[in-house]
N, C-alpha and C positions, 0 to 999 in steps of 0.2 A: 427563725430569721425572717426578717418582714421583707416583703417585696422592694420597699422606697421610704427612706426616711427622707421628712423635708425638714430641713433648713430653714426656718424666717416665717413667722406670721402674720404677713401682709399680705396684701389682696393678689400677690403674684404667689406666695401660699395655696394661702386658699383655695388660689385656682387650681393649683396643683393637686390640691387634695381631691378637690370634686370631678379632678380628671383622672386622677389614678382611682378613685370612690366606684367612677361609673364604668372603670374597667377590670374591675373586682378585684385589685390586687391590695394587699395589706399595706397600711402604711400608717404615718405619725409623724404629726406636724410638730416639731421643740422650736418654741421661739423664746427668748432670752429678755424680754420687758413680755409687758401686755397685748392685746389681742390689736392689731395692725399697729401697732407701737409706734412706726414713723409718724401715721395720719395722726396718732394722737400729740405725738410733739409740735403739731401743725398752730398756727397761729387759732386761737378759739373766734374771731372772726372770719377765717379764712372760706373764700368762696371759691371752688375750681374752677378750672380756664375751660376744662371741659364739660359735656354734659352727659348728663348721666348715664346714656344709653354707653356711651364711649364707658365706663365705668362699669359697668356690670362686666360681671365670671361668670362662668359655668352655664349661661341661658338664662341666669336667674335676672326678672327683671328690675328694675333699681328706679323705685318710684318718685317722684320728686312733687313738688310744688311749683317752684321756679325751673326756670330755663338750666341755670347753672344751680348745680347740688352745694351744700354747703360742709363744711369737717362736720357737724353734728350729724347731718344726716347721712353724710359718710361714713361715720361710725356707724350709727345704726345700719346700715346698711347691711356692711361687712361682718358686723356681730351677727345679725337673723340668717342670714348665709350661713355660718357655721355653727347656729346653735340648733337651727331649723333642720340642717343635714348632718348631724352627731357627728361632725368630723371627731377624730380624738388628737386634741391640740395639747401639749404640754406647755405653760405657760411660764413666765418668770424662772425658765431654765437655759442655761447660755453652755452653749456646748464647745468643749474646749479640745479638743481632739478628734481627727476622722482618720484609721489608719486602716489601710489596706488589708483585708485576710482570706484566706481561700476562700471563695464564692462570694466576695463583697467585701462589706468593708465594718468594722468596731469605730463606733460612735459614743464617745463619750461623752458628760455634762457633768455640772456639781451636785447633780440629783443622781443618776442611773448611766447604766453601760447597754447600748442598742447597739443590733446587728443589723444588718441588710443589704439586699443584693445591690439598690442602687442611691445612691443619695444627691437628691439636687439644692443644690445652695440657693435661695431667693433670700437673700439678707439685704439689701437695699441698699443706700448711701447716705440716710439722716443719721446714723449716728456718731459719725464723725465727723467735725469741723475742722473747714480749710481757717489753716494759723495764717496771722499776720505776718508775723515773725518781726517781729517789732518790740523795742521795749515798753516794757507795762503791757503787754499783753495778759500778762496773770491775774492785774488786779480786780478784783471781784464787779467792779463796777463796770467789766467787760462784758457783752452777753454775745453769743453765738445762735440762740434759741430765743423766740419770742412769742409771749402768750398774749397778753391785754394793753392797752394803752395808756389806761387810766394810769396805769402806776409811774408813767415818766411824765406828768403834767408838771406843768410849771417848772421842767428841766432842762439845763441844756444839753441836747441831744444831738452828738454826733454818729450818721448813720454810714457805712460804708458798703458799697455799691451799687449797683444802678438795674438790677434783675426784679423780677415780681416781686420776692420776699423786701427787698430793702426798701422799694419803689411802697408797699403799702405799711410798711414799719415807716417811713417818713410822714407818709400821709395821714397814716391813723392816729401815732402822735402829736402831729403840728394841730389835729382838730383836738385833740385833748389838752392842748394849748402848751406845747412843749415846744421850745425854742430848737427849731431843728436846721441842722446841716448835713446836705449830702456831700460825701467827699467818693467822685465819681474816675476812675481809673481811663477813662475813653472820653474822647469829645461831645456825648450824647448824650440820653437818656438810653437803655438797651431797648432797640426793637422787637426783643421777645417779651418785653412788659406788656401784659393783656391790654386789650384793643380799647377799651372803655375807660383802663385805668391811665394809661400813657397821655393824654392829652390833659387830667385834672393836674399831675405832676409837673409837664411844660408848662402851662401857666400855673402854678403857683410860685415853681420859679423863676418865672418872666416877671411878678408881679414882688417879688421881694418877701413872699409869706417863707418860703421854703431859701434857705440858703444853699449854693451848689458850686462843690468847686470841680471844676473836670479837667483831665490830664492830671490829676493829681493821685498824692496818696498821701493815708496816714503813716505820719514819720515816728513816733512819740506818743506814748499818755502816761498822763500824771495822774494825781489824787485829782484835782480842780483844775488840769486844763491837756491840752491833747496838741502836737505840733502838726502841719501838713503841710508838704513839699508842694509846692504850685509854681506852673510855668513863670509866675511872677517871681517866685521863692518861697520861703518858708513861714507861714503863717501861725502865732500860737493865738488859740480862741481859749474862754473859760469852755468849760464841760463837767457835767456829772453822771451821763452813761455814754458811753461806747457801743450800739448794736454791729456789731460786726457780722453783716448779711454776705459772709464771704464764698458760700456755697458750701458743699460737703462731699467726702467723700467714699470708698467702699473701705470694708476694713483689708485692705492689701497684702499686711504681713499673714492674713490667717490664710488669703488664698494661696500665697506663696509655702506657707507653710502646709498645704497641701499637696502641692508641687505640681497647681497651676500653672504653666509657663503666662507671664507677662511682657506686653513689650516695653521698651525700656522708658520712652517719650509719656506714652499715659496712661500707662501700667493699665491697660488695655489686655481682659484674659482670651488665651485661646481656647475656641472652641468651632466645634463645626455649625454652618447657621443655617443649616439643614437638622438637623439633631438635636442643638446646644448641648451635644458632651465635651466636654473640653477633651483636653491630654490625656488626662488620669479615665483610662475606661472604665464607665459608669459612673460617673463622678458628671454633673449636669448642672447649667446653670440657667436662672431663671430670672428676669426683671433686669434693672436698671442694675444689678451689680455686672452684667455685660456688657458696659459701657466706659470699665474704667475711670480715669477723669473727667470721659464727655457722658456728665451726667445729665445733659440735656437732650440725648438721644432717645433713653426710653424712658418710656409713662409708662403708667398703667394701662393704658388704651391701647398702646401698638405692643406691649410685650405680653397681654392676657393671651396670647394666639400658643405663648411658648410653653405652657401646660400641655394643651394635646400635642402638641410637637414632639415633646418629652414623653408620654406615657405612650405614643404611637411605635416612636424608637422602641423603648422597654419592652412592649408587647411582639415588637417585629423579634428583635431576640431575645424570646424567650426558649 
């Protein structure tokens, strides 16, 4: 029986590992895609809002070039971190059951059956997209995830939201020359849009390069065009993608089906935030999946602390 199995291969993982690593207890990291899986779903131009120092685990230092690190060298990052420290990470294994039994708890996957006395959840919130709930949401020319820019050039591109992701999904493709509209939910641009980036976006809206409708929302999409409700009324424009930058969130039925307590408003898990054990003794959660729907509370930077938090508990009861 291992000491701690973790849950999720992200850099909230990670950290885990290298803190249950340096307190000699056994353990094994099952993440269900690839090695930080989220970061790599990340825009391939994406530059963090933070630096890198804020970014590093375990001590380890996180060297950059520029001021702001970028997803590649994120990646790398977080690869040399666990390949430099042989954590043992199982990779491309999605674990589908965690069930209570004397002295811990049976872990199972579509590859293998693990025991262990404690297991902490660090699964994140990128892999599930907040729905429209709108008709045509299904049709393929929807996207919830975005990689490069080049490919919407010369399109017309309805972007929906007003947060960093959509904020540089409009901007990356209006310069690849894609006829873009924000359809923005609030009278704004959002003031958590990075500091640098927020002002290129007011004036290109100011200026008529970016089209922007606010207090609105998308009502409709078709094959060739998309409806939006505006304080004016209902507007139909041509269109040929959809970014739907609607944010994301945990996977909630798995926590629930752990028997997580949730609260009801935004499924918000309990736990102690002295410990992060939830309900279920022994059962710990780690990163931005304790955050519920306010997935703007934890980064990487304020929840790395929740590793020794976690292995200090485990240690205290042993």
């Amino acid at each position: 029986m291992l000491d701690v199995l973790i849950i999720g291969g992200g850099p909230i993982g990670i950290a885990c590992g290298l803190a249950a690593q340096k307190a000699g207890l056994s353990f094994v990291i099952v993440e269900k895609g690839c090695l930080v899986n989220s970061l790599y779903n990340y825009p391939s131009t994406m530059t963090f809002f933070s630096t890198s120092e804020k970014l590093e685990i375990g001590g380890i230092p996180f060297v950059t070039i520029s001021n702001k690190p970028t997803r590649a060298e994120a990646l790398e990052y977080y690869r040399r971190v666990a390949v430099s420290n042989q954590l043992p990470i199982r990779l491309f294994e999605e674990i589908t059951s965690v069930k209570p039994i004397y002295g811990g708890y049976e872990i199972e996957s579509a590859k293998a059956t693990y025991q262990a006395k404690k297991v902490i959840l660090s699964t994140g919130f990128y892999d599930i997209a907040v729905n429209l709930d709108i008709p045509g949401e299904d049709l393929p020319k929807v996207k919830h995830y975005y990689k490069d820019p080049h490919y919407y050039a010369m399109q017309n591109v309805v972007v929906v939201g007003s947060s960093n992701s959509a904020i540089d999904v409009a901007l990356e493709t209006y310069r690849k020359g894609a006829n873009v509209t924000l359809v923005i939910r609030g009278d704004e641009v959002s003031n958590r849009v990075k500091y640098w980036v927020r002002p290129d976006i007011i004036n290109r809206i100011k200026e008529g390069s970016v089209k922007a409708y606010f207090n609105s929302n998308l009502a409709a999409i078709r094959e060739d065009e998309v409806d939006i409700d505006t304080p004016e009324g209902r507007v139909t424009i041509p269109n040929d993608f959809v970014m739907a930058m609607t944010g994301y969130k945990p996977n909630f039925d798995f926590l629930a089906k752990l028997g997580i307590n949730l609260t009801e408003d935004k499924f918000i898990p309990e736990y102690n935030p002295q410990t992060m054990e939830t309900n279920q003794p022994g059962l710990y959660l780690a990163g931005v999946v304790c955050g519920g729907l306010d997935t703007h509370l934890w980064f990487i930077e304020n929840s790395r602390i929740h590793a020794d938090m976690i292995v200090n508990d485990i240690l205290a009861k042993k």
